[in-house]
TIDO-510771 format. One line per field, with one value per residue (C-alpha): residue in one letter; x, y, z; residue number from 1. Coordinates in Angstrom, 2 decimals. Example, Ala and Ser with C-alpha at 12.3 -4.5 7.8 and 13.67 -1.06 7.14 Angstrom:
BEGIN
torfi	[A,S]
px	[12.30,13.67]
py	[-4.50,-1.06]
pz	[7.80,7.14]
padren	[1,2]
This chain:
BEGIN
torfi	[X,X,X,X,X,X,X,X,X,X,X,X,X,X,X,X,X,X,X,X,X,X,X,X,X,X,X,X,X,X,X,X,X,X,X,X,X,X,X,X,X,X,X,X,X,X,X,X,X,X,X,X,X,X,X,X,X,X,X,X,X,X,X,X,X,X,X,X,X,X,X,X,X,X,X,X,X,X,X,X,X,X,X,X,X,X,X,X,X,X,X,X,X,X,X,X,X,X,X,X,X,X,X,X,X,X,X,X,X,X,X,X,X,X,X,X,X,X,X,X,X,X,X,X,X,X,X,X,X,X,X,X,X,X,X,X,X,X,X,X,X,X,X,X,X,X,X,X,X,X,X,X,X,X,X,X,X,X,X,X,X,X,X,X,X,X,X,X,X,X,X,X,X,X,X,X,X,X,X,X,X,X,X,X,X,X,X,X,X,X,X,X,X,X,X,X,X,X,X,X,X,X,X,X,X,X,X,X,X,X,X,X,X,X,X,X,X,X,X,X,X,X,X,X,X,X,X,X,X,X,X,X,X,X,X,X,X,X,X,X,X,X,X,X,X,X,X,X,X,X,X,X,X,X,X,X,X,X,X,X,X,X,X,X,X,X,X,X,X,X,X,X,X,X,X,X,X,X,X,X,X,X,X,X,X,X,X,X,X,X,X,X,X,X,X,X,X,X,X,X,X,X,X,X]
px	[-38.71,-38.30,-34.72,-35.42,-33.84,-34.49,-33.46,-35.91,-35.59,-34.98,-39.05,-40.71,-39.15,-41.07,-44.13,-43.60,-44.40,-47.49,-46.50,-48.68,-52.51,-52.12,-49.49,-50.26,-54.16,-52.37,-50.24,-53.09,-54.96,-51.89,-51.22,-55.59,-55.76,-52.57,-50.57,-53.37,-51.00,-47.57,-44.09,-43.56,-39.99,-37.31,-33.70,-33.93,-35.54,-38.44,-40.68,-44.10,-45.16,-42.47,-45.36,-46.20,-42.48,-42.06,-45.02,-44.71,-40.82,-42.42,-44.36,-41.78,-43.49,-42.28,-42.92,-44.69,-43.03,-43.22,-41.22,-42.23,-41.48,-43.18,-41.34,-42.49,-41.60,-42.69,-46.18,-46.85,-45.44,-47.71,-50.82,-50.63,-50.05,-51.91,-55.27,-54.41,-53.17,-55.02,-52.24,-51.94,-51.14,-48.15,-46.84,-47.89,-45.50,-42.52,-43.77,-43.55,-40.14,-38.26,-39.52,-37.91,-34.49,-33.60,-34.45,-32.00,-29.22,-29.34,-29.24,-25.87,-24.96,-24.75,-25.78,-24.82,-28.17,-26.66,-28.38,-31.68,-31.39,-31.69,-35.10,-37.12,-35.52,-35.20,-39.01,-39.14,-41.04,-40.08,-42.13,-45.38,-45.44,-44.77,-47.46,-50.29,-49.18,-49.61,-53.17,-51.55,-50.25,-46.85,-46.18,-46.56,-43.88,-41.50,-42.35,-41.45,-38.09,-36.46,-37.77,-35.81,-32.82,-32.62,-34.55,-33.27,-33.86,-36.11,-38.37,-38.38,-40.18,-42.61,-43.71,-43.95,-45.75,-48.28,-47.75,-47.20,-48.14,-45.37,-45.93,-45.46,-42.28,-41.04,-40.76,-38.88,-36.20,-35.13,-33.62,-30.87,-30.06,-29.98,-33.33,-35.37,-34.00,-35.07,-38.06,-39.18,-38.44,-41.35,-43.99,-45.71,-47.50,-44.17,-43.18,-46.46,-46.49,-42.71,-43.94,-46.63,-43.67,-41.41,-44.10,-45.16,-42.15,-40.93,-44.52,-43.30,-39.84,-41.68,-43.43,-41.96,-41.29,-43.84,-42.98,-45.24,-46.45,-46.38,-48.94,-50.55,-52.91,-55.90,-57.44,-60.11,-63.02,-64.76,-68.18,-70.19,-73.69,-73.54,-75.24,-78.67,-77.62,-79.44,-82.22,-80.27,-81.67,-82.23,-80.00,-79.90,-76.94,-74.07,-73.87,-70.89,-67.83,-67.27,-64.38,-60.96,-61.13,-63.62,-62.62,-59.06,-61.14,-63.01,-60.08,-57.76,-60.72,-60.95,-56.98,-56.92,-59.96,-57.58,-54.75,-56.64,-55.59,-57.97,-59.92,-57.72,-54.95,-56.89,-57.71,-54.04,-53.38,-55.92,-54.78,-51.56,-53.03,-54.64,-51.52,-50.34,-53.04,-56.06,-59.79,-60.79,-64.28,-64.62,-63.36,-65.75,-69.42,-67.96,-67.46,-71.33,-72.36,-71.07,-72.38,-76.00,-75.24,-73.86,-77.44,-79.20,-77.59,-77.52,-81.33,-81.46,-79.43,-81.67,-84.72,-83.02]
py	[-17.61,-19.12,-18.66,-19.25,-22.70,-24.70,-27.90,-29.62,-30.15,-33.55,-33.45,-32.87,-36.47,-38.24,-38.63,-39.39,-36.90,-36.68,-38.35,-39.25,-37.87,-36.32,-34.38,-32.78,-32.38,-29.94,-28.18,-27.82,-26.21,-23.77,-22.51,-21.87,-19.89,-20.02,-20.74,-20.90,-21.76,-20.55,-22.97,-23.37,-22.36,-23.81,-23.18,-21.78,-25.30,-26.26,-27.81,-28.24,-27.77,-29.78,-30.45,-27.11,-26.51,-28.78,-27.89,-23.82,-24.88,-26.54,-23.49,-21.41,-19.50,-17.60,-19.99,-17.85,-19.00,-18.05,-18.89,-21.23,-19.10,-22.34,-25.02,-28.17,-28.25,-32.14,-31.63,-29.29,-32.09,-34.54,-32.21,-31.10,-34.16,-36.30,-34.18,-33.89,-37.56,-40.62,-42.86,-46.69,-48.07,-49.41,-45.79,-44.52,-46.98,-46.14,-42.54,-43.67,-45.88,-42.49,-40.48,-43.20,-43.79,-40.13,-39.46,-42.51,-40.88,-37.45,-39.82,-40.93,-38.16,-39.72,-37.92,-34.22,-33.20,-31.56,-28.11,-28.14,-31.02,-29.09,-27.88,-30.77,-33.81,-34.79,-34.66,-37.25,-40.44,-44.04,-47.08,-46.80,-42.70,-42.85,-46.00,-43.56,-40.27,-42.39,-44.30,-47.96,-50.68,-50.72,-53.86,-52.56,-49.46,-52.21,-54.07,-50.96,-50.89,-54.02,-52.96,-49.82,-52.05,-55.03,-53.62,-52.82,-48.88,-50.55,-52.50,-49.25,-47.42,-50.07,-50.00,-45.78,-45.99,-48.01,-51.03,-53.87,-54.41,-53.76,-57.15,-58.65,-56.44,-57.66,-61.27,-60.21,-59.19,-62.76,-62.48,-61.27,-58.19,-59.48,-61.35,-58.65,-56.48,-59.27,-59.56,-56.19,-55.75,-58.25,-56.37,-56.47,-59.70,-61.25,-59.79,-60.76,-64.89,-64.12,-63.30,-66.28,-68.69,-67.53,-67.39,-70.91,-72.34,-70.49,-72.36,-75.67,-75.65,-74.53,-77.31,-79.82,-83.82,-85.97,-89.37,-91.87,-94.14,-97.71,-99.67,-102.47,-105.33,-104.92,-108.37,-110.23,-108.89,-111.35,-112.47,-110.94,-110.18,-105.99,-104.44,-102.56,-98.71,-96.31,-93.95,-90.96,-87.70,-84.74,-81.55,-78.25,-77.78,-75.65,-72.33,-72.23,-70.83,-67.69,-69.23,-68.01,-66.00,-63.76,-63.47,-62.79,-60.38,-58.24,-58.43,-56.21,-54.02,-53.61,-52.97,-50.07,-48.55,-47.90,-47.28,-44.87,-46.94,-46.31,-49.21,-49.77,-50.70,-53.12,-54.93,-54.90,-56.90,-59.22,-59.99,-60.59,-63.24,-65.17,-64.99,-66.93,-69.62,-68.12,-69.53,-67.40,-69.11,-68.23,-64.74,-64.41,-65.53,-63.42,-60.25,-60.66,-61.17,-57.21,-56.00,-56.90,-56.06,-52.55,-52.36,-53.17,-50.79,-47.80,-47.99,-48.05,-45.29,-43.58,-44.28,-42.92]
pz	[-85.97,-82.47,-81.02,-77.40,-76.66,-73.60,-71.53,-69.88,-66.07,-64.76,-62.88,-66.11,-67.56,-65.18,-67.22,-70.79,-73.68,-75.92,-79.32,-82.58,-82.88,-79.72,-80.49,-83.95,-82.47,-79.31,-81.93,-84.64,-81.66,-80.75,-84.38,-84.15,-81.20,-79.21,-76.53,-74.22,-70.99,-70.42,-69.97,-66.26,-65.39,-63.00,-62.84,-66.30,-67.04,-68.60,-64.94,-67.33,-70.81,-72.69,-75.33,-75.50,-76.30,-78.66,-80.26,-80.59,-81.64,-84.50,-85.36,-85.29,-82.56,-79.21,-76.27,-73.74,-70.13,-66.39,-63.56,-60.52,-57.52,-55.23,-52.67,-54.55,-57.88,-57.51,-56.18,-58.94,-61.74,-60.63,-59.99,-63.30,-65.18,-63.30,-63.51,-67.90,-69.00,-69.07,-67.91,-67.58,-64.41,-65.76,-67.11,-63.24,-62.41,-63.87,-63.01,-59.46,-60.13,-61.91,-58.60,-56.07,-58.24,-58.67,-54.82,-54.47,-56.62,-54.34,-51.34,-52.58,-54.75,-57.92,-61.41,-60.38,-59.58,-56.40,-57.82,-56.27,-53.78,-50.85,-52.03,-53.68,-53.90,-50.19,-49.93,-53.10,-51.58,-51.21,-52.72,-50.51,-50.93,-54.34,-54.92,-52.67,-54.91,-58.01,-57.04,-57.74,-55.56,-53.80,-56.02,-59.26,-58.19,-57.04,-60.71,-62.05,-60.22,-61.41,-64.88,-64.48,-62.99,-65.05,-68.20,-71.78,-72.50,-74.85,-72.78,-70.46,-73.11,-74.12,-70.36,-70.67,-73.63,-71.98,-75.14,-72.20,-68.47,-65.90,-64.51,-68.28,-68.26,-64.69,-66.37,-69.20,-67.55,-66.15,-70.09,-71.35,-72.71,-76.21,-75.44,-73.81,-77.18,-79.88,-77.90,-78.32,-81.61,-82.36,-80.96,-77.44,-78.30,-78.39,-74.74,-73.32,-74.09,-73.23,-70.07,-69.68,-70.52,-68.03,-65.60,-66.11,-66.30,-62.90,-61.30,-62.60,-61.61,-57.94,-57.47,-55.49,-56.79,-55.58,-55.95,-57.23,-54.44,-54.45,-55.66,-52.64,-53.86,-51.67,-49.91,-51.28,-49.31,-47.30,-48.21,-45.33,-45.30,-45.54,-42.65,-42.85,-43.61,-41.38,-42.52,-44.37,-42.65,-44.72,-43.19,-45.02,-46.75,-44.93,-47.07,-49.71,-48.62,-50.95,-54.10,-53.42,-56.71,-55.21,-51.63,-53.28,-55.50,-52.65,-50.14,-53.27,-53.95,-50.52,-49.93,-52.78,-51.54,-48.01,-50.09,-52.88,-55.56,-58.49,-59.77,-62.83,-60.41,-58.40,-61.48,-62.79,-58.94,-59.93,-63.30,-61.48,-59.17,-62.41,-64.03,-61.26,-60.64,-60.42,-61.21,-64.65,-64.19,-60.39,-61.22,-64.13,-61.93,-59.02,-61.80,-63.56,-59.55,-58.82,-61.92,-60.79,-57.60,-58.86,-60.51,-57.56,-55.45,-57.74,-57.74,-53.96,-53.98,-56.46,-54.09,-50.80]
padren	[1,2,3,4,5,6,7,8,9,10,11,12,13,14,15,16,17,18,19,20,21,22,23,24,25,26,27,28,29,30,31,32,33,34,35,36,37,38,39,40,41,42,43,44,45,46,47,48,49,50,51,52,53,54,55,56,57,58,59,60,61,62,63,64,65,66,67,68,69,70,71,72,73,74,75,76,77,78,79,80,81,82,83,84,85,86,87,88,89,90,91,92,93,94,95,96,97,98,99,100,101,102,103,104,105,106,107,108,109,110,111,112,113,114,115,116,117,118,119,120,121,122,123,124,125,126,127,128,129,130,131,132,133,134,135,136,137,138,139,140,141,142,143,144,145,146,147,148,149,150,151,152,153,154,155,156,157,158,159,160,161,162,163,164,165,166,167,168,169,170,171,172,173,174,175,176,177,178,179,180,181,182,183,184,185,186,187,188,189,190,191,192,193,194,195,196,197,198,199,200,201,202,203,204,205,206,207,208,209,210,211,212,213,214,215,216,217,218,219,220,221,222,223,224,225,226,227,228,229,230,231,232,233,234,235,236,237,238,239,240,241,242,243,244,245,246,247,248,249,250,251,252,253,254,255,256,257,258,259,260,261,262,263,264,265,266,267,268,269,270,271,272,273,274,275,276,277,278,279,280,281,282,283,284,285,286,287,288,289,290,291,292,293,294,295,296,297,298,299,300,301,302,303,304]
């Protein structure tokens, strides 16, 4: 029987735990052959292997620990996780948005987490650290943000859980308490056209009044004899400007490849931009474009 009891520290909470298939799979293989990896100690908290934990407490075995004797508890949390989990941009987000608000509460000393702010906290990073650390856009983290400020616990979760997109969630909050709540009770289908609605109707309340101009009778044209047109000279056609869909396209792809986003963040901006008015159609020609062109080049690649 298993009598060692532990709290997990406040780092380890930044990335949400394994739940489900996942979970019983990971403790299926510990009761088979083990604890393969010891619980990572700090301050007599649990810094990484919460699963584990939870999973050998369930077994009724002896978590096998060891303590962190490093300076960045933080770099470790994110090495560690980040290399293991699969996660959605959205769940880096709020990853990124729990990093920036507790560095904010040992700023001004809220939450009592005085203990070990003179070693790790004061090196936690604002929005654009936190959005390089994480691979995704300084947007998304500041998406995250208002989620975390304006957002129902409940909404909060379906973001960690990866159920809805942070931008979906960042509309949702415009709502009430009591909204955002009903709203998530019916499912993340429900919080996305939520989401569409508000975002529509914030575009059409935008647009300015244009009024309706007056209508002037035109003269009876005179009956003149219409002068002989000139010869119409054939010039080659000035080459199409590239659609704003795809110039809007390459100049993200190009801003995350600077900013190491991964490519599932990049695509997460530009689903942001057609939420808010862009060409699906452009998008779509300019997308089966770079998939030949991916082709093309991976076979002069091969040749080199």
């Amino acid at each position: 029987m298993s009598t060692q009891q532990l709290e997990y520290h406040e780092l380890s909470s930044l990335f949400p735990l394994i739940t489900g298939d996942d979970f019983a799979l990971m403790a299926k293989d510990i009761e088979t052959n083990g604890q393969r990896e010891p619980i990572i100690l700090f301050n007599g908290k649990i810094l990484d292997g919460r699963n584990r934990y939870r999973a050998c407490r369930e077994l009724d075995i002896e978590p096998q620990t060891t303590v962190y004797t490093g300076d960045d508890p933080l770099g470790l949390v994110l090495s560690l996780n980040m290399h293991r989990r699969q996660l959605t941009v959205a769940q880096r987000a709020i990853v990124a948005a729990e990093m920036i608000r507790r560095k904010r509460e040992i700023e001004t000393g809220e939450s009592g987490a005085e203990e070990d702010a003179g070693r790790t906290d004061t090196s936690l990073p604002g929005v654009e650290d936190a959005a390089k650390a994480l691979g995704i856009s300084p947007r998304s983290v500041s998406a995250a943000l208002r989620v975390f400020k304006d957002g129902t616990e409940e909404l909060c979760e379906a973001v960690k859980r990866g159920d809805i997109r942070v931008s979906a969630a960042e509309q949702v909050t415009k709502l009430d308490q009591d909204q955002q709540r009903a709203l998530c009770e019916r499912g993340p289908r429900a919080i996305a056209k939520a989401a569409r609605e508000l975002r529509e109707a914030a575009k059409t309340k935008a647009k300015p009044s244009v009024p309706t101009p007056e209508v002037v009778k035109e003269p009876e044209p005179m009956n003149l004899v219409e002068p002989e047109k000139p010869a119409q000279i054939n010039t080659p056609l000035e080459p199409q400007e590239r659609k704003p869909s795809a110039q809007r396209m390459f100049e993200l792809s190009e801003e995350g490849m600077m900013g190491g986003w991964d490519a599932e963040s990049v695509a997460e901006e530009i689903l942001c931009d057609l939420e808010d008015g862009l060409d699906t159609q452009a998008l779509l020609f300019a997308v089966e474009v770079a998939i030949k062109l991916k082709e093309r080049l991976a076979l002069r690649q091969h040749r080199r």
